[in-house]
TORFI-511199 format. One line per field, with one value per atom (N, C-alpha, C, O): atom name; x, y negated, z negated. Coordinates in nm, 2 decimals, always signed. Atoms other than C-alpha are relative to their C-alpha. Layout:
N
a: [CA; ...]
x: [X; ...]
y: [Y; ...]
z: [Z; ...]
This chain:
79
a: [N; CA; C; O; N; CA; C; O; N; CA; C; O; N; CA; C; O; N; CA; C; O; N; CA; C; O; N; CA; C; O; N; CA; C; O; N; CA; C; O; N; CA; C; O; N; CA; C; O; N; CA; C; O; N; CA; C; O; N; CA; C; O; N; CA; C; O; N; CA; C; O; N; CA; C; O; N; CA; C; O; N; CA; C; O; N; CA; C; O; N; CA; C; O; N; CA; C; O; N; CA; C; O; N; CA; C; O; N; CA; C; O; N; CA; C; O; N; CA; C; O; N; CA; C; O; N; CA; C; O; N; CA; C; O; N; CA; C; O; N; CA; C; O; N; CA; C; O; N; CA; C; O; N; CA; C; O; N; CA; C; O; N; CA; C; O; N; CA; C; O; N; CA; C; O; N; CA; C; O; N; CA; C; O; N; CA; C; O; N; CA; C; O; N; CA; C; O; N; CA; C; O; N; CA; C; O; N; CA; C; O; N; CA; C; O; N; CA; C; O; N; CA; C; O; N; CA; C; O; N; CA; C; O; N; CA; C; O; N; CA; C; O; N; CA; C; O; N; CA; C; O; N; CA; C; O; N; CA; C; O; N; CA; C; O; N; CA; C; O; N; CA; C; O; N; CA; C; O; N; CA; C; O; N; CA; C; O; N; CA; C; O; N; CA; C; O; N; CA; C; O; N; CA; C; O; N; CA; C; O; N; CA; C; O; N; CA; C; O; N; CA; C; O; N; CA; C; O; N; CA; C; O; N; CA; C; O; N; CA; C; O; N; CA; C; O; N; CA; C; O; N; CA; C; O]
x: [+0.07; +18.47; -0.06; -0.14; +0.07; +18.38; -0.07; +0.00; +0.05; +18.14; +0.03; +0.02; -0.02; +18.22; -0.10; -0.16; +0.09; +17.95; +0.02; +0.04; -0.04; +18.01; +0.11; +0.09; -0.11; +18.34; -0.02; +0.05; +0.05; +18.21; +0.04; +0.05; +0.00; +18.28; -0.10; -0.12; +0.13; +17.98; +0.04; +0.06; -0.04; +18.07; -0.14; -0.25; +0.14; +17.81; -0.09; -0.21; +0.08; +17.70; -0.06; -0.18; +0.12; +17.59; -0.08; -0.17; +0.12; +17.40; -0.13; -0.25; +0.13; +17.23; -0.12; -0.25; +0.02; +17.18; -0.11; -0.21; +0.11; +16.99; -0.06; -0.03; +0.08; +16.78; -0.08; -0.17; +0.09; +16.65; -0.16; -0.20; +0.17; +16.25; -0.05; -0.15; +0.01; +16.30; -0.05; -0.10; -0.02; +16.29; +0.11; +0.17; -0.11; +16.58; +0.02; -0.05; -0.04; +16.71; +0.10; +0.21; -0.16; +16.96; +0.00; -0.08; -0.06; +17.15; +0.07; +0.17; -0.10; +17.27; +0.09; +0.09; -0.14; +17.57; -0.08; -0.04; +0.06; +17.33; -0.11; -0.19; +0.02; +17.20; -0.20; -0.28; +0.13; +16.85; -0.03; +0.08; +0.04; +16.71; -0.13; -0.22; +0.09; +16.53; -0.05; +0.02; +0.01; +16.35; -0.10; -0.16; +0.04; +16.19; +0.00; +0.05; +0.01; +16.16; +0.11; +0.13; -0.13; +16.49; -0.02; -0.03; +0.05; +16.40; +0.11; +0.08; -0.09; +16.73; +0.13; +0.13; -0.12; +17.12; +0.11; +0.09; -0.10; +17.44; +0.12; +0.11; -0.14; +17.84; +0.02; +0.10; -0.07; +17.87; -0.11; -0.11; +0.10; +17.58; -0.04; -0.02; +0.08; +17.35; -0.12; -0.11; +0.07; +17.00; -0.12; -0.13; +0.18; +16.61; -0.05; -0.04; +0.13; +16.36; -0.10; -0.10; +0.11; +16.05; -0.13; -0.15; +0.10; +15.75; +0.09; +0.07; -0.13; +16.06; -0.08; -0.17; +0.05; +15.96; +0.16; +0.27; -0.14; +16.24; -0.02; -0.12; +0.05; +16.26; +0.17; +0.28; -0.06; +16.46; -0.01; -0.13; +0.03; +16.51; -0.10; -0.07; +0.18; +16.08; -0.08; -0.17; +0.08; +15.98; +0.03; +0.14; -0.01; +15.87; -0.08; -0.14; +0.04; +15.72; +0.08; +0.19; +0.02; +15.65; +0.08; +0.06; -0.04; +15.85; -0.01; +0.00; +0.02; +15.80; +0.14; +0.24; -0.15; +16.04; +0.09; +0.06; -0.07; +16.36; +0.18; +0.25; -0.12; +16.70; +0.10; +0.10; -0.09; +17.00; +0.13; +0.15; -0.19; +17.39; +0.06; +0.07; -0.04; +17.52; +0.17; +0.23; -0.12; +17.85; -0.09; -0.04; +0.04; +17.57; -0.02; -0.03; +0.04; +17.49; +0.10; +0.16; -0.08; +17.67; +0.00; +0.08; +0.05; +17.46; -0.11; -0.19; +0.05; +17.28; -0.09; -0.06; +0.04; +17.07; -0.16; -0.27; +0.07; +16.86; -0.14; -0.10; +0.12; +16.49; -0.01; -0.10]
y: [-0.09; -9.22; -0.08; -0.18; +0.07; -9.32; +0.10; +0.19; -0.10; -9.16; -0.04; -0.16; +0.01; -9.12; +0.00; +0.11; -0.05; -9.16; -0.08; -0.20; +0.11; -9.25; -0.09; -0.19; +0.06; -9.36; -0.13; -0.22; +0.11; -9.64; +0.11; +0.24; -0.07; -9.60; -0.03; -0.15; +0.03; -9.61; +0.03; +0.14; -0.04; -9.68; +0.06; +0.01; -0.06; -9.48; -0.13; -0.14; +0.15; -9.81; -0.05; -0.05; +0.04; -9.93; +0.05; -0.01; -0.07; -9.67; +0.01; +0.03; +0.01; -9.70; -0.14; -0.13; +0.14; -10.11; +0.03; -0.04; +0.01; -10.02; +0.13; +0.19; -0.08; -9.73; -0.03; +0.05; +0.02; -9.92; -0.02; -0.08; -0.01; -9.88; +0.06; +0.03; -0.08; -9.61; +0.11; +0.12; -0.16; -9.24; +0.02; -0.03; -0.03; -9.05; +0.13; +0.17; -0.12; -8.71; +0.06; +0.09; -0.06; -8.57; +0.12; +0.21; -0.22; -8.24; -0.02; -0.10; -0.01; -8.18; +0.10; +0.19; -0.05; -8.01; +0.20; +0.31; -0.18; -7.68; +0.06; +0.14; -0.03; -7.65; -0.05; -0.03; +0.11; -7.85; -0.11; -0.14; +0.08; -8.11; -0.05; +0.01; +0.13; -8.42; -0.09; -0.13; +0.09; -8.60; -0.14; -0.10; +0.10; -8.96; -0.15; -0.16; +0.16; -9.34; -0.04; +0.00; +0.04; -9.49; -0.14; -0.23; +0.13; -9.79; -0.07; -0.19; +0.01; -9.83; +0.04; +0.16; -0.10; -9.77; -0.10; -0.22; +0.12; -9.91; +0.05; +0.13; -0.07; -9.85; +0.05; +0.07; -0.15; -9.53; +0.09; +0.20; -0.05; -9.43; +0.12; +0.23; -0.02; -9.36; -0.02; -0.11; +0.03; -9.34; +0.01; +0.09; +0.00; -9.41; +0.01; -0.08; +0.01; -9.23; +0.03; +0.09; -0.02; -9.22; +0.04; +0.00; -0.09; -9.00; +0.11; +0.15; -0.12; -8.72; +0.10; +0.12; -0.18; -8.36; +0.07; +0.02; -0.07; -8.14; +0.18; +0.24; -0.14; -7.81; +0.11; +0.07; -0.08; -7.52; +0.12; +0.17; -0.15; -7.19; -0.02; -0.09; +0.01; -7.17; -0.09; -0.15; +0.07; -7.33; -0.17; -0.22; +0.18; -7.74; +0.00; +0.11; +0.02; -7.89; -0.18; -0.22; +0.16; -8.28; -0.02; +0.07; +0.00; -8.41; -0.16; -0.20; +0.15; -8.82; -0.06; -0.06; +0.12; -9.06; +0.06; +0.13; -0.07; -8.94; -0.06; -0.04; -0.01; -9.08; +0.07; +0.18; -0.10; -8.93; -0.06; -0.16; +0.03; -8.96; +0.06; +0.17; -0.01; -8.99; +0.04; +0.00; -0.13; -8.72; +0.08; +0.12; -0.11; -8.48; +0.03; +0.14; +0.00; -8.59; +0.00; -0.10; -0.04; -8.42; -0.09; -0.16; +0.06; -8.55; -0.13; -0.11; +0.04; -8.83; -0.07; -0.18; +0.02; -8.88; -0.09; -0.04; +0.10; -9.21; +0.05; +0.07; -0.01; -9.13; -0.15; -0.17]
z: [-0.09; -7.53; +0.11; +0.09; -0.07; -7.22; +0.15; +0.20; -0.08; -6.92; +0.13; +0.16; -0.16; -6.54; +0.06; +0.04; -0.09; -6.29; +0.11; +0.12; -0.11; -5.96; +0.02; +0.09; +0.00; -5.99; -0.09; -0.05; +0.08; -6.26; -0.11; -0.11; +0.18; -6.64; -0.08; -0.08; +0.06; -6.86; -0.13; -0.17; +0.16; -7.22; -0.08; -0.06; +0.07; -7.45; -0.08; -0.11; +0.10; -7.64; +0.13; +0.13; -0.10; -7.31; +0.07; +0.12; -0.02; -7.20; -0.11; -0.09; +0.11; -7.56; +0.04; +0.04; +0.00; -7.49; +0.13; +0.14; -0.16; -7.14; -0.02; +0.08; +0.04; -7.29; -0.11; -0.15; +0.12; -7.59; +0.03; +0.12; -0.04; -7.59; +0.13; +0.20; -0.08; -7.34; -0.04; -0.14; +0.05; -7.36; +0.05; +0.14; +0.00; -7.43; -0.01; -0.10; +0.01; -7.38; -0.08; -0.02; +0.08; -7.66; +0.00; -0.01; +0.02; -7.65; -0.11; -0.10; +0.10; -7.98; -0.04; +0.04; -0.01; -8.10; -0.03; +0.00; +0.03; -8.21; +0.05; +0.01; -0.15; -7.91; +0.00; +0.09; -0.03; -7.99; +0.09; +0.13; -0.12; -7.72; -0.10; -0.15; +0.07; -7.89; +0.15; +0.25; -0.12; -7.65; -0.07; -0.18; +0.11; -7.80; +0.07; +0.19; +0.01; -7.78; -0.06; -0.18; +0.09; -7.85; -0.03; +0.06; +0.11; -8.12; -0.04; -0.06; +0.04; -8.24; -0.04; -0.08; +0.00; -8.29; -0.08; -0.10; +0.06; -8.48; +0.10; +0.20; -0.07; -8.35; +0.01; +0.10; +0.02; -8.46; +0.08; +0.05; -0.04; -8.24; -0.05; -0.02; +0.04; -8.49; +0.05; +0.13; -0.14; -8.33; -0.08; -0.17; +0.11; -8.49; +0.14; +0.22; -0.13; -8.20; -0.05; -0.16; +0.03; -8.24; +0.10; +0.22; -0.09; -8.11; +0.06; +0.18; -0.05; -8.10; +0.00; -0.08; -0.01; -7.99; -0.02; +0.00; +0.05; -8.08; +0.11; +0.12; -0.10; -7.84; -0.07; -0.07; +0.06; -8.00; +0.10; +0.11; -0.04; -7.78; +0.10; +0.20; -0.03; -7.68; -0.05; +0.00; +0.10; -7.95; +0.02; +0.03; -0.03; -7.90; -0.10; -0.13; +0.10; -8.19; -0.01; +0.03; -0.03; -8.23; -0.16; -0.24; +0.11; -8.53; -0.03; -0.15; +0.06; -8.53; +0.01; +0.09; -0.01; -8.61; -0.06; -0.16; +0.06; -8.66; -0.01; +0.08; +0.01; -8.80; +0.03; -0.03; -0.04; -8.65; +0.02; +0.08; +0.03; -8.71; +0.13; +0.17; -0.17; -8.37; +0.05; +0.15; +0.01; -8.45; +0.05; +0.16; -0.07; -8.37; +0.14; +0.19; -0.11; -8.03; +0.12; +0.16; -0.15; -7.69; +0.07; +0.12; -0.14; -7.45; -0.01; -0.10; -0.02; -7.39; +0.13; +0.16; -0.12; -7.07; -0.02; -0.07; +0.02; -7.06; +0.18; +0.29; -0.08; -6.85; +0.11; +0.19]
């Protein structure tokens, strides 16, 4: 998988590697939006954020640190 911007290819591992101890925006596959501190990731872009808010629908609600198996994740847009 790889992303288009600007006529450049942006592999998803390197957008993780230049977002580490950032904030990070995920859209996940069931239509939640994690937003968080990206602390950590392995190959399979699996993702540990922390200080996540989770926004459902209306509803936002602060949830902490949060392991996440990085099949679930659409979108990724680094702040």
């Amino acid at each position: 998988m790889a992303f288009f911007t600007g006529g450049f290819v942006v592999l998803p591992l390197t957008v993780l590697e230049k977002s580490l101890n950032k904030e990070v925006t995920l859209l996940l596959k069931d239509d939640r939006i994690l937003k968080g501190k990206l602390v950590g990731y392995d190959d399979y872009m699996n993702m540990v954020l922390e200080g996540t808010e989770e926004t459902q629908g209306d509803q936002v609600r602060r949830i902490g640190t949060v392991i996440l198996r990085g099949n679930n994740v659409v979108t990724i847009v680094p702040k």
